[in-house]
N, C-alpha and C positions, 0 to 999 in steps of 0.2 A: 456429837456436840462436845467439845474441849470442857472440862469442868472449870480449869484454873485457865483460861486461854493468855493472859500477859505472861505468868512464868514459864507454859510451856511455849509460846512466841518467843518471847524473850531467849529461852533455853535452846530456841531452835538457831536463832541468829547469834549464838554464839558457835554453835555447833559448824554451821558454815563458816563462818569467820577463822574457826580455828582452822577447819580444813583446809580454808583455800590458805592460811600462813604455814602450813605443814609442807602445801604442796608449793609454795613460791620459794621455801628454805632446799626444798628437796630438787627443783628446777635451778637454785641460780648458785647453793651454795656449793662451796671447792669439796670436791666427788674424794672420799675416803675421809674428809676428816671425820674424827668421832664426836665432836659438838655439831655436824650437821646432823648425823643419824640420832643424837639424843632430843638435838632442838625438833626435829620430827616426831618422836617419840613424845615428846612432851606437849605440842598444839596437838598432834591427831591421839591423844586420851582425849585429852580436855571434848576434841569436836564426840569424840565418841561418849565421854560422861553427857555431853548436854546433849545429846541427842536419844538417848536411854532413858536419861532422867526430864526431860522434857513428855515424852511420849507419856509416861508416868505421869505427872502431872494432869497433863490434856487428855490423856483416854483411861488412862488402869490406875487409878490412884485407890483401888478396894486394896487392901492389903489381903485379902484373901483370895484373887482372881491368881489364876494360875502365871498370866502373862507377868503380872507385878510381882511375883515370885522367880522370877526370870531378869526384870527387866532391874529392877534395884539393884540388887546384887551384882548386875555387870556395872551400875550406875556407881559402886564402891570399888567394885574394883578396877574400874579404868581410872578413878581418881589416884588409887593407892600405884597405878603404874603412873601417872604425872609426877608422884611423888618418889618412885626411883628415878623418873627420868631429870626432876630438879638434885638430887642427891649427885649424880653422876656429874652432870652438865657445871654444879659446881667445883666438886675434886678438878674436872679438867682445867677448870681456868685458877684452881692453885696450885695443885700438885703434880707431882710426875706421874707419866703413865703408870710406871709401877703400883705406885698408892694410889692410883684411878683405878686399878683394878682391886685393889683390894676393898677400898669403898663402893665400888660397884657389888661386887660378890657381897659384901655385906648388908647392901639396899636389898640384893636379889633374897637374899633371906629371911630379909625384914617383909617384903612383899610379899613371898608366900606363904610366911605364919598370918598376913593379914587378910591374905584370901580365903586361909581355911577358917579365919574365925568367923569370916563374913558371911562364907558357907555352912560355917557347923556352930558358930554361937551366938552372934546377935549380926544384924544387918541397920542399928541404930546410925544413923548420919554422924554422930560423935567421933565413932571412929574411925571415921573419913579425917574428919576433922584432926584427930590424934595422929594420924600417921602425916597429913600436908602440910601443918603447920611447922616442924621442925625441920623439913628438907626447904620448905620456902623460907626458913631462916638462915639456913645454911645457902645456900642461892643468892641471898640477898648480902649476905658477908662475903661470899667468893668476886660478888659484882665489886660490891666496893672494893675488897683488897686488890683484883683487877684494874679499877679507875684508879688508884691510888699510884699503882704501876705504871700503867699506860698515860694515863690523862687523856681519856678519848671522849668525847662531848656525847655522843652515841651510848655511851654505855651508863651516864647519869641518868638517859630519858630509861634504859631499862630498871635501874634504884627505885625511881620515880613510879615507875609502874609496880613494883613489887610492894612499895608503900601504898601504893593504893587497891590491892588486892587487901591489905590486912585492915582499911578502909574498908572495902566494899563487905568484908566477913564482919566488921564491928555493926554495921546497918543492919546486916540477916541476923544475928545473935539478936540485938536491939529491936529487932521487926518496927525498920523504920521505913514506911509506907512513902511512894510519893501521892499515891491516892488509894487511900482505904480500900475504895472498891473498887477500881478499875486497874491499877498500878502497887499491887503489893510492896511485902519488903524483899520475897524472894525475885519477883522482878526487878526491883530498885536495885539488886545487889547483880543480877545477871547487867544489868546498863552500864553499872559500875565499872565490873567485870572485864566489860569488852572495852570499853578506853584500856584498860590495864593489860589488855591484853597485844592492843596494839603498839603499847611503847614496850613492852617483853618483845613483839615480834622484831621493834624498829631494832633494839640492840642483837638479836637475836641475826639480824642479817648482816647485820656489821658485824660481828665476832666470827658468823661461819664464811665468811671472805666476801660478800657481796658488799661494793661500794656501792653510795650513791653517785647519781651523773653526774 
């Protein structure tokens, strides 16, 4: 029987969601660019964070059960890989490859000082929080100074979305319920979530070469 069954519901349909935008970026977008392999990178954490961190929720949420010792820890760290995969994704839509790889190399580092703390010093949700928050600002700057450039309608609805991921994190800070007991705040912010995920996916396939019909 699920103990928290809306969050990990909710956790779970995100988890799809992102999957199948991993796999529709990875089927239609133009084969070698490196914002398709990172735009992949970035929806298939996310399906893998919610579906770690959902199972958590719904079955092992004892912090002392061996699984939830297992299952968290990957649940930080497929976040903290979302959050190279937004570091990268936006170097590519400012800078040249050259400085794409130097900001990559320097995510890659930042990633796995975050893994080992995650592993060897605390596993608090905070510093999930610490390490996404600053690549999801940088993402959100690289989008605009991209729109600014291009003027492509496509790439507002992904701003759009990026603002409202920092929406959906002010509700779960806030634990702002749509129903006390059947609809949490961690559920409210997973609904949120997935709107926001789907306007990240719409520009996400207009940038890796997929027009619309």
């Amino acid at each position: 029987m699920m103990t928290e069954p809306d969050v990990a519901l909710t956790d779970y349909g995100l988890a799809i969601e992102s999957a199948v935008f991993a796999f529709l970026i990875y089927r239609r977008g133009i084969r070698g660019q490196p914002l398709r392999t990172w735009f992949m990178v970035f929806f298939g954490s996310i399906s893998l964070a919610s579906l770690a961190g959902g199972t958590v929720h719904g079955f092992f949420n004892d912090e002392q059960a061996a699984v939830y010792a297992i299952l968290w820890p990957a649940t930080l760290i497929a976040i903290g890989l979302t959050a190279l995969a937004a570091w990268t994704i936006g170097a590519c839509l400012l800078f040249s490859p050259k400085i794409v790889r130097w900001i990559t190399a320097a995510a890659l580092v930042e990633f796995a000082g975050y893994s080992a703390c995650v592993l060897l010093l605390t596993d608090e949700f905070w510093i999930a929080v610490a390490i996404y928050v600053p690549a999801a600002v940088f993402l959100l700057i690289a989008l605009v100074g991209k729109y600014r450039r291009a003027q492509d309608r496509e790439i507002v609805i992904g701003i759009a979305g990026l603002f409202l991921t920092f929406v959906a994190a002010a509700v779960q800070q806030a634990e702002i319920p749509l129903h006390p007991a059947y609809f949490n705040h961690n559920a409210f912010y997973h609904l949120i979530q997935g709107v926001a995920l789907f306007m990240l996916f719409w520009t996400a396939r207009f940038l890796t070469g997929e027009r619309k019909a």
